[in-house]
C-alpha positions in Angstrom: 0.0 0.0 0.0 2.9 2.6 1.2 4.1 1.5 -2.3 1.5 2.4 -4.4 0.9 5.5 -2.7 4.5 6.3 -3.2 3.9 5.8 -7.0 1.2 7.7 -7.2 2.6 11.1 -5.1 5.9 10.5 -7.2 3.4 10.6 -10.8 2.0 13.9 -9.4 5.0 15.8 -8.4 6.3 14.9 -11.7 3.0 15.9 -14.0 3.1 18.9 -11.6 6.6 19.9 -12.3 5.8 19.2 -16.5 3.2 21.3 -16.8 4.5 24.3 -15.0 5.3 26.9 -17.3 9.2 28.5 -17.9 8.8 32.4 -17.8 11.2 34.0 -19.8 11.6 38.0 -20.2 14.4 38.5 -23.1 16.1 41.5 -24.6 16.6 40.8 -28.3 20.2 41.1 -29.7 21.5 42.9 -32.7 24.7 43.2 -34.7 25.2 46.9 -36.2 28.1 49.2 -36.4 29.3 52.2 -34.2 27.2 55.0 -34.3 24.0 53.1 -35.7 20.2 53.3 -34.6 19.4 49.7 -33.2 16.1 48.2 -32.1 15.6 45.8 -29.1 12.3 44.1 -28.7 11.3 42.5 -25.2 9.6 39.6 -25.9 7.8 37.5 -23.3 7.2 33.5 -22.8 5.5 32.0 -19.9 3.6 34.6 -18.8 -0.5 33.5 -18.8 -2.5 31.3 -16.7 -1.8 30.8 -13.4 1.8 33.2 -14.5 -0.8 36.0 -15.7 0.4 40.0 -14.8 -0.5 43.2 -13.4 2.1 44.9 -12.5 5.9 45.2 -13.5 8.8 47.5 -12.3 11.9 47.1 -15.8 15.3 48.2 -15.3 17.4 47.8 -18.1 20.8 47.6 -17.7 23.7 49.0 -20.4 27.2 50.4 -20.6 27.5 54.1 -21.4 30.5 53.9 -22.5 29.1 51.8 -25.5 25.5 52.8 -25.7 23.7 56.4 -26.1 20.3 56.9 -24.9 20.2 60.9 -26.5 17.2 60.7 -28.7 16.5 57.0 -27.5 13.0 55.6 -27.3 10.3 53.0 -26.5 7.6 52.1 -29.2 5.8 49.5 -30.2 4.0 48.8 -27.2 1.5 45.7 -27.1 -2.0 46.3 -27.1 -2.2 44.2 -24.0 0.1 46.6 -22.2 -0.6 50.3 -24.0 1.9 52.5 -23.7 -0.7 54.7 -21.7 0.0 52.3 -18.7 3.8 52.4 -18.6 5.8 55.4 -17.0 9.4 54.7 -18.6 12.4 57.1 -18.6 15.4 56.4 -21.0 17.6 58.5 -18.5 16.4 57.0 -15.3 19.9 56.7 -13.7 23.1 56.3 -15.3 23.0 53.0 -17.5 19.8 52.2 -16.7 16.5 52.5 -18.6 13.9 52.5 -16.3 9.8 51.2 -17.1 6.7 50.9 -14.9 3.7 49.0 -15.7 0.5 48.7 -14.3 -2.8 47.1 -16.2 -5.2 49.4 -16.9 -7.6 47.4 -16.0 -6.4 46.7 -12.4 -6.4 42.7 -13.6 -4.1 40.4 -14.6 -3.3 40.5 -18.0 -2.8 37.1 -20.1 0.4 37.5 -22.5 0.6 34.8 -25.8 3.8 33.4 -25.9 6.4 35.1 -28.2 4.1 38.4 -27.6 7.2 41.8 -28.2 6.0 43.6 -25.3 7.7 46.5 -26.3 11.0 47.9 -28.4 13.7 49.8 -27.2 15.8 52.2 -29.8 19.0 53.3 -28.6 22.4 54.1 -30.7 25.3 51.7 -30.1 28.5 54.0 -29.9 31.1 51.2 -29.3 33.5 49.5 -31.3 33.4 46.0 -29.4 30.3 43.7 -27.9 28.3 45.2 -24.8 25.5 43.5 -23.3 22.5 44.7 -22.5 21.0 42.9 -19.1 18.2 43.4 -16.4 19.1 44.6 -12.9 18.0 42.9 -10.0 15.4 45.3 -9.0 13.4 44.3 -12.2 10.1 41.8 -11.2 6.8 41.3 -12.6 3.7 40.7 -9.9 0.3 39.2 -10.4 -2.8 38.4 -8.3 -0.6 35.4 -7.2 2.0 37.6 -5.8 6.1 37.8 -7.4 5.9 35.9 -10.6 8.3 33.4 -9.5 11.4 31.8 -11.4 11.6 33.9 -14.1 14.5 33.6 -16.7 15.5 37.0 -17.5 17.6 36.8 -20.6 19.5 39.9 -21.4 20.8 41.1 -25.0 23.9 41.8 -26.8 24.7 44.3 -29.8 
């Protein structure tokens, strides 16, 4: 009997663990030469269902040294996340592009997989690789609470 019990706690751990979702944030990469305009999308996996959003606090990571955020922007907003709910700031601190998000709605919002959240435009000034990555003040939050485990992939130009 402890046996078969075993067996069947040990089949629902495991279906447990396969059907929980991977959330994955990622900052696309690019290769362009010095003193070229380059757009970054943020694209987004993993987060709908029980991984479903409301609110989000972005900091984006770069070297100034290699990147230029004079004239830099953020377009293409998804229609799930209108730029209307964001505060953002290119300049928020040094090397660090700062975006706030909170649903409209007050709900959680349900994001397909592979949706571009948004793009960021900046001008690469360098002459070698620099990456572009998330500081650890970044987190999304739904009804659940923290959305938990994310992967936050960073980019490179």
């Amino acid at each position: 009997m402890k046996k078969l019990l075993f067996m069947f706690l040990c089949m629902f751990f495991v279906s447990v663990a396969l059907n929980a979702q991977q959330i994955t944030i990622t900052i696309g990469s690019a290769t362009v030469t010095s003193g070229s305009q380059v757009t970054l999308p943020v694209t987004l996996q993993g987060l709908n269902g029980a991984n479903a959003i409301a609110v989000g606090d972005l900091y984006v990571a770069y070297d100034t040294t290699k990147i230029s955020v004079v004239g830099a922007s953020l377009t293409n907003f998804t229609p799930l996340a209108p730029e209307v709910d964001w505060i953002t700031n290119v300049n928020w601190g040094r090397g660090i592009i700062y975006l706030g998000w909170m649903s409209g709605t007050l709900n959680d919002v349900n994001f397909p997989n592979g949706t571009v959240m948004f793009n960021i435009n900046i001008t690469y000034t360098g002459t070698t690789p620099t990456d572009i990555t998330w500081d650890p003040r970044t987190y999304f939050e739904g009804a659940l609470g923290f959305a938990p485990n994310i992967n936050w992939i960073g980019g490179t130009i």
